[in-house]
N, C-alpha and C positions, 0 to 999 in steps of 0.2 A: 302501810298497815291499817287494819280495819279493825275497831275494839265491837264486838258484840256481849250486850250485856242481855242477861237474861234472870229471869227468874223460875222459867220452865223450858228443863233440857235432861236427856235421859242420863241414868238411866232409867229414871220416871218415866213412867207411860201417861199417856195424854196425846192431846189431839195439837196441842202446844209447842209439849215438847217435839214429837216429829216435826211439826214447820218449824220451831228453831235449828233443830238437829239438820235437816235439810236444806235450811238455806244458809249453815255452815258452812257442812261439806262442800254446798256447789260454791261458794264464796271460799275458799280454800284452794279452789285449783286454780283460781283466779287473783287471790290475790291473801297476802302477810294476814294471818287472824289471830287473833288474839282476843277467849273468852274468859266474862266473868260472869261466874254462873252459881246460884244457890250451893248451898253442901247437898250430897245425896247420900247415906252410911255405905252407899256399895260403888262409891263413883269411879274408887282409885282404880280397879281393876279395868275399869271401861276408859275411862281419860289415859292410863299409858298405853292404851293400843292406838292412839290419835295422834298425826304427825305436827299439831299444831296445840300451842299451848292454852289449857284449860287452870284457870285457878277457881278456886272456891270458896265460898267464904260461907259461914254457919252463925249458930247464937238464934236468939228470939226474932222474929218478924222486924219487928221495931227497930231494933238495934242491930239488926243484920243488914238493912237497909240503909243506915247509916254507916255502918262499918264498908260495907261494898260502896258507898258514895266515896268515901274517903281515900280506900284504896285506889279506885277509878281516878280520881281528881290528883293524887300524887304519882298516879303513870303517866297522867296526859302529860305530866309537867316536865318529867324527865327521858319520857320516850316521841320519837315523830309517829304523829296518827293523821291518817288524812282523813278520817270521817266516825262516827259511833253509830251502830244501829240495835238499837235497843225495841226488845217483843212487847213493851209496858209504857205507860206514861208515867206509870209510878219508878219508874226502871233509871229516868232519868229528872224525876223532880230535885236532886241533890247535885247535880252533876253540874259542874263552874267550869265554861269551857268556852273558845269561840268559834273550838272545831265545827266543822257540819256534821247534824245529827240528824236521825232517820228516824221515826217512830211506824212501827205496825201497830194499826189497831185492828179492832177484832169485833164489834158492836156490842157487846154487856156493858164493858167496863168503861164507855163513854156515855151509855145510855143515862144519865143522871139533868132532873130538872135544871131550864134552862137560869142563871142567875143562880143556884143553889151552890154551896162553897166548894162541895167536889164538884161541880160544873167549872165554877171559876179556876180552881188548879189545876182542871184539866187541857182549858182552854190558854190557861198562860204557858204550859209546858209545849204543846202542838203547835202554838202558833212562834215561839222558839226555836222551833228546826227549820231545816232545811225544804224536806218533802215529809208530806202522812202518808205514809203508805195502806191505804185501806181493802180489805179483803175482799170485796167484791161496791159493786156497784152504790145495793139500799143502803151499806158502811160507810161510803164514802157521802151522799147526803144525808145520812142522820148525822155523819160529825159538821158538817157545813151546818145543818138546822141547831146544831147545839152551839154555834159562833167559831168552829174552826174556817180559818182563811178558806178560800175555797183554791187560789190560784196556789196554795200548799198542799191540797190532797189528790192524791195519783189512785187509781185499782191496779194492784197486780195479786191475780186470784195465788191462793196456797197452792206451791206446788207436791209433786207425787213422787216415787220412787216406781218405776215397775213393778207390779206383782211378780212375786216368785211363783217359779210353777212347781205346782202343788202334786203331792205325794200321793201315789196310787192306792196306798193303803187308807191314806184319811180321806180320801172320796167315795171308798169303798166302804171307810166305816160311816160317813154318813148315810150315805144309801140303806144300811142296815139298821140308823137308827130314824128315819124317816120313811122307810120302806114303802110304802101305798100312797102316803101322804101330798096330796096336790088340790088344786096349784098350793108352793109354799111363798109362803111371806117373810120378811127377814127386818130385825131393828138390831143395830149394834150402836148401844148409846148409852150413857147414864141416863137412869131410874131417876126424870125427874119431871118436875109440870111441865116446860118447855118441849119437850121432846113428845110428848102428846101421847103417849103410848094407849092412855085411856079410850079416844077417840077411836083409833083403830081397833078395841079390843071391841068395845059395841059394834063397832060396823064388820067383824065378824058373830058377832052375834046374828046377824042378819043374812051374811056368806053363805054361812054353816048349811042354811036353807037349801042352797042355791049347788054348793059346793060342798057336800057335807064328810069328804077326804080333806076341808084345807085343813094345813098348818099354821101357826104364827111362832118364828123363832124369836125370843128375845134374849139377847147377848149381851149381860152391862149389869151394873151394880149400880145403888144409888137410895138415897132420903124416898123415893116412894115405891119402892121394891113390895113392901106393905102392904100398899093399898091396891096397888096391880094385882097382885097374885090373890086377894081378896076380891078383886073386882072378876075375876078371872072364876073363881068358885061361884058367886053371886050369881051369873049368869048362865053358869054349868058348861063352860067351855074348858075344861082341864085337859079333856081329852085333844087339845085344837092348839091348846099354847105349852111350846117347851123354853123351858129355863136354862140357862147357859151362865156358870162366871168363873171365872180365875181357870179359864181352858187356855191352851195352847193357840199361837198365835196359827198354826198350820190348821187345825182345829177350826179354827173361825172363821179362817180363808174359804175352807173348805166349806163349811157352812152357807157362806156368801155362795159362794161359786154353784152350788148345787141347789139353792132359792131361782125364785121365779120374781119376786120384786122386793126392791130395797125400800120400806116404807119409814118413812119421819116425815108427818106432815105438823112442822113445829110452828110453835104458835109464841106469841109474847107474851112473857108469865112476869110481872113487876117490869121492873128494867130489865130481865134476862131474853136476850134473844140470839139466834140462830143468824151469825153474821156470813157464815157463807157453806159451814157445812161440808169438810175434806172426806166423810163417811159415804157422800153420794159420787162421788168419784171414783173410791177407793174400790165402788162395789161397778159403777160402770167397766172399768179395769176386767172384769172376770165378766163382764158381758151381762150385766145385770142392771133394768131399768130401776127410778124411783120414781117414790110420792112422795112431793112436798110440800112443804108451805108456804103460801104466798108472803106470811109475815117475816122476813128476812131476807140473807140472801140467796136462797137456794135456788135463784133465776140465774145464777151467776153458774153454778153449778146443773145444772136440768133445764135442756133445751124442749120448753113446754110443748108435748105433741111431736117428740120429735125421740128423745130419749130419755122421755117419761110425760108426768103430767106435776103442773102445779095447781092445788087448791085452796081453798079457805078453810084451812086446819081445826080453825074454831065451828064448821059446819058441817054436823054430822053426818047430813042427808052430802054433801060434798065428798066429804073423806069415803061414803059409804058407794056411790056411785062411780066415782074416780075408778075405786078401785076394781067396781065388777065391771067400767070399760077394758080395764086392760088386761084383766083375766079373757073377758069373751073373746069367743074365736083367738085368743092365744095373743091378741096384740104386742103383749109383754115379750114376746119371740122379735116383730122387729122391732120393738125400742131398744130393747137389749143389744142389739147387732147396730143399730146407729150410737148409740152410750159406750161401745168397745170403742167405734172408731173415732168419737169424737173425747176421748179420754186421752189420748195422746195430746192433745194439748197441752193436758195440765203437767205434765214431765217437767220433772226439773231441770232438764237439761234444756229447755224451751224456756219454762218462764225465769231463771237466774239471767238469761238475756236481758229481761224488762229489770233488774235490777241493774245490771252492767250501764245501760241508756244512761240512768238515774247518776251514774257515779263518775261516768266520761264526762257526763253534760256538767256535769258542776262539779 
């Protein structure tokens, strides 16, 4: 049996929650699970449709956190577990155990100066496990440059679920609410500095010129929802940027599917950074290239020049030129058709293999 501790698992939506929920399930057909996972007020309904057992545990941050260590620490005692894999380093700072223990990390929440005391707690708990599991490549050297073991960190990129195929009528309704509008551009992200949305809104500002049908879809809520849609009047592009929140997930599919590029060319905002990015996947999947950021991992995910482009998200004149190469002459046609085929990698039914290596071998 395999204990999976989490802090982000649905029925929360997040980018989190699907990689735990996913590499449940594929850990499920494989082998005894058994999670422990935040309360959610709507969980019950979803946790009894799952053939493996879900507990939950609620209260304040603080004392949730210790109440889930406690409970965790009195299963291990009285149940056989061959291993924990926990989405958090915080997930397992409480956890007294001499099982083997897995950590995923993710690049924000290790991102903390080096010597500084979450630096220090971060590094006692990683270098305690067994393997780090890191989400892409720049994740796996920024925790080595933060003092994680280095013969402790493994890359196995976030896996995907197929996209479901999409309904004629929401293709049909987008066509009707984008109707002339080309080339479209598409962000599905929180509203926040990292994600860069600013950058791109001036370098359509500049499109407009060139392209004056484009569109820019943005999908996502968030802390600078504000200042976008303000930045978006400011420069008199209202008519070039559509707002999208709390839609339908068939809705959004669709949205994706019928853009011409997935843009987040995300940049590093404090410690918050873009450690690998499952949004430029999810949109290759529907045959749709991106733009990214050099600052993260989204090399891991956009094979530069190949099915898409990466840049220097912080350079406008970059972000702005990036994008009108792959508008010209249509380029965004075959990035798109190499990003369909090389999206099948990231299938979870492909990468729970690199997970399986990880648990044979030791």
């Amino acid at each position: 049996m395999y204990l999976i501790i989490t802090r982000s698992f649905p029925p929360e939506l997040g980018g989190m929650q699907s990689l735990m929920w996913g590499l449940t399930k594929e850990m499920s057909k494989n082998f005894m699970i058994k999670v422990f996972a935040d309360y959610h007020e709507n969980h019950r309904e979803f946790d009894n449709q799952e053939s493996f057992s879900i507990e939950r545990v609620g209260g304040i941050k603080f004392l949730r956190k210790i109440r889930k260590a406690q409970l965790i620490n009195e299963y291990l005692k009285e149940n056989k577990v061959q291993g924990i894999i926990a989405d958090h380093w915080k997930s397992l700072e409480l956890i007294k155990t001499e099982k083997k223990k897995y950590c995923l990390i993710h690049g924000k929440e290790i991102n903390h100066p080096n010597r500084s005391l979450q630096n220090k707690r971060i590094i006692k708990v990683l270098n305690n496990v067994e393997k780090v599991i890191a989400n892409s490549n720049y994740t796996k050297n920024l925790a080595i440059d933060k003092g994680v073991d280095k013969n402790k960190v493994i890359v196995i990129n976030p896996g995907v679920n197929p996209v479901p195929e999409l309904n004629k009528k929401s293709l049909e309704k987008v066509e009707s609410l984008l109707k002339i509008k080309t080339p479209r551009l598409i962000t599905v992200s929180r509203f926040d500095k990292r994600k860069n949305h600013e950058k791109i809104i001036m370098a359509l500002r500049n499109l407009k010129q060139i392209y004056p049908n484009i569109v820019y879809i943005c999908i996502g809520y968030g802390n600078e929802e504000k200042n976008i849609k303000e930045l978006v009047k400011e420069l008199n592009l209202s008519s070039q940027v559509m707002f999208f929140k709390d839609i339908s997930d068939e809705l959004k599919n669709s949205l994706i599917a019928k853009s011409d590029i997935f843009v987040m060319p995300s940049i590093i905002h404090k410690t918050s950074v873009e450690g690998f990015g499952i949004a430029y996947v999810e949109a290759a999947q529907y045959g749709i290239p991106s733009l990214g950021g050099k600052d993260g991992g989204a090399s891991d995910a956009i094979r530069h020049n190949k099915t898409g482009l990466i840049c220097d998200g912080n350079n406008l004149d970059e972000v702005y030129l990036s994008l009108n190469s792959m508008i010209e002459n249509k380029k965004y046609l075959e990035f798109g058709k190499n990003a369909k085929e090389s999206s099948s990698k990231f299938n979870w039914s492909n990468t729970i293999e690199e997970y399986k290596k990880i648990f044979i071998i030791n």
